[in-house]
N, C-alpha and C positions, 0 to 999 in steps of 0.2 A: 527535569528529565522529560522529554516528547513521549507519548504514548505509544509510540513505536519502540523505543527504547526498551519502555518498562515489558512488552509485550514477549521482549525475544528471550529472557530468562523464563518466561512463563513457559514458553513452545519449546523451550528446549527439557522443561520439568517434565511436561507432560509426555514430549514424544520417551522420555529416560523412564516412565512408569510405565510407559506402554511396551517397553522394552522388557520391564522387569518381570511384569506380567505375561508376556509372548515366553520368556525364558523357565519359567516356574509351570507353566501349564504344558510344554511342551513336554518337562520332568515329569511333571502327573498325569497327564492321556501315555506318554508313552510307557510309563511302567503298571498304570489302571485301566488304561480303553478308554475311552468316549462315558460307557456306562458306571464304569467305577471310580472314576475319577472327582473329586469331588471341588467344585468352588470355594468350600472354607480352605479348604489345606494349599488352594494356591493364594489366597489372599494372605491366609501364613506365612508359606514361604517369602511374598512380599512385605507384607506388615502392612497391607492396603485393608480395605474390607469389600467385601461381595458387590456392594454396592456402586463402588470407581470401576469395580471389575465391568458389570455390567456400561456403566456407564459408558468406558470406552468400546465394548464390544458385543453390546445388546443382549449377549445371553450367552449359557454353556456352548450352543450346537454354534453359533456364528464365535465364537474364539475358536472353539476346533477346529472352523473352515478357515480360520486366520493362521492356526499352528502350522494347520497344511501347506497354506498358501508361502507361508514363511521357510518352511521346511524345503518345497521345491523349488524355491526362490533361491536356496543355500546353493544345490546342485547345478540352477542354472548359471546361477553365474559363475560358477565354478570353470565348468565348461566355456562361455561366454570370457572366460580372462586364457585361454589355452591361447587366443591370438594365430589360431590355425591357417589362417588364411594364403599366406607366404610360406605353408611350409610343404612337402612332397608330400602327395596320397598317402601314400602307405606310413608315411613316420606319423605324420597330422591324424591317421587312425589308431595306428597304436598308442600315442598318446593320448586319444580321446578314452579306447580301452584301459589304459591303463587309469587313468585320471578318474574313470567310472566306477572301476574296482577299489581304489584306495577312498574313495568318498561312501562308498557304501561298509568299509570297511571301522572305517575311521567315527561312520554316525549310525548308530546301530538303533537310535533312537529315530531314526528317520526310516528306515526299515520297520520299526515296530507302529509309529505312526500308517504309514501307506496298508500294512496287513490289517491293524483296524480299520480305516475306510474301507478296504475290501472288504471285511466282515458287512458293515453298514451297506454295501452295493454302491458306493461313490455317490451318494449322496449327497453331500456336502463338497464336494469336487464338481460334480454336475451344474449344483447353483452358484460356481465363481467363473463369470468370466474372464477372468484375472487368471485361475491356475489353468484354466485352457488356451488362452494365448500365450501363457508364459511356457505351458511345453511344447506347442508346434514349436516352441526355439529350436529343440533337439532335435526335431525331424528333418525339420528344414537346414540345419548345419550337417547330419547325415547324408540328406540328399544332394548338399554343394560337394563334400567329398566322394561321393562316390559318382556324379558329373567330371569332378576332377581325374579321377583314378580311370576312370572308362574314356574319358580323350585322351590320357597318355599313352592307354592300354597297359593301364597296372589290373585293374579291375574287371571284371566281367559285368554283362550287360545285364539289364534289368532285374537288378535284386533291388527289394521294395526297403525304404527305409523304415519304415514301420519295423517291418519283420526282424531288422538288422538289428535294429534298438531293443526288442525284444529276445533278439540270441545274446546280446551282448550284456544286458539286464539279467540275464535269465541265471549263469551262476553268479553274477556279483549278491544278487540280491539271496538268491535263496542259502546262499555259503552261511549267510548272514541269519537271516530269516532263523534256518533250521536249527544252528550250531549246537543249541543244548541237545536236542533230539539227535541228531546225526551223532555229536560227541558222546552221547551216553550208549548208545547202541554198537558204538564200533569201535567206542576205546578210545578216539583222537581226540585231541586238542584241534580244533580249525584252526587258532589265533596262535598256534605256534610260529615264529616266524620262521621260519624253514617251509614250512605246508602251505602259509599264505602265501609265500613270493612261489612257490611252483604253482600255485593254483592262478595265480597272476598271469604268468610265464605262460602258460596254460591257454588259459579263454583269451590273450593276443595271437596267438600261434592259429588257435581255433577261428575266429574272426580270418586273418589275414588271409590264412588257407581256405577257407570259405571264398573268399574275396579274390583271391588271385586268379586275371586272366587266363583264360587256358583248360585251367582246373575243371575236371570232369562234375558233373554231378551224379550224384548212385542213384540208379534206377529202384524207382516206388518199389515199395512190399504188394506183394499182392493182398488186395483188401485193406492197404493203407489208408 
């Protein structure tokens, strides 16, 4: 057997450990943070030890930049497989909204990940150029739609993609985020399915209406 041969069992062990590991650490920062999270209990969960841990991934803080990295990589290509391209403004956005809200819904451990780095100040985000080219993906498929929607004159002009991405984030993610705290205070269930498809219904309606040519904007508060 040629050395090539024998080679491709090996790279496929290792990248399947490296998997096992990305999967069990991503369980322990998201239910411990960064600071509680411990390296024995993820080499546990895999039956590795600390030290293949580091091996593949240098240390605690550089796996957490790889949980992260792996985590927004989930999302992007999420987005990235919607195939938008050929389809009308306004449907190719709501299904982006909608797609946005069932992913944050669906990974809750991916919400709890991103509010740790916030805790940390993006830290660990900052030092990957990897998770910041991988999210201009989203800005820049924002800003192809809504080029598309303002030359058919679906859209109004100059809303900034940035901003859009961050109205559009803003309840997916915090539904998510807060649900214990919101649910203990006011009685709800978030995760009922009743409440989540209107809160769905919801932030597309909000978006779109935002978005639609025409559409007034409400003049500043004073002292806004």
């Amino acid at each position: 057997m040629s050395e090539e041969a024998r080679s491709a069992p090996r790279a496929r062990d290792a990248e399947q450990t490296r998997r096992n590991i990305l999967d069990a650490a991503i369980a322990e920062f998201a239910a411990k943070g960064l600071s509680g999270a411990r390296v024995d209990e993820i080499a546990a969960r895999t039956q590795t030890t600390k030290r293949m841990i580091y091996y593949y991934f240098g240390s605690k803080e550089q796996l957490f930049a790889s949980v992260l990295e792996e985590m927004y990589a989930g999302i992007r290509r999420t987005e990235a497989g919607l195939s938008l391209e050929g389809v009308p403004p306004e449907e190719a956005m709501r299904r982006l909204v909608e797609t946005t809200f069932d992913y944050h819904a669906e990974h809750p451990e991916f919400v709890r990940l991103v509010s740790v780095e916030n805790i940390h100040e993006a830290a660990h985000i900052a030092g990957s150029a990897t998770l910041r080219g991988r999210n201009d993906a989203v800005i820049g498929l924002l800003r192809a739609l809504l080029a598309r929607g303002e030359a058919a004159g679906r859209f109004r002009a100059g809303v900034d993609p940035l901003d859009l991405h961050i109205l559009i984030n803003g309840l997916c993610f915090h539904r998510v985020a807060n649900r214990h705290t919101l649910g203990t205070i006011f009685g709800v269930d978030l995760q009922a399915p009743e409440r989540r498809a209107a809160q769905r219904r919801m932030i597309v309606e909000a978006v779109l209406r935002y978005l639609r040519a025409g559409g007034e904007t409400p003049p500043a508060q004073p002292g806004a």
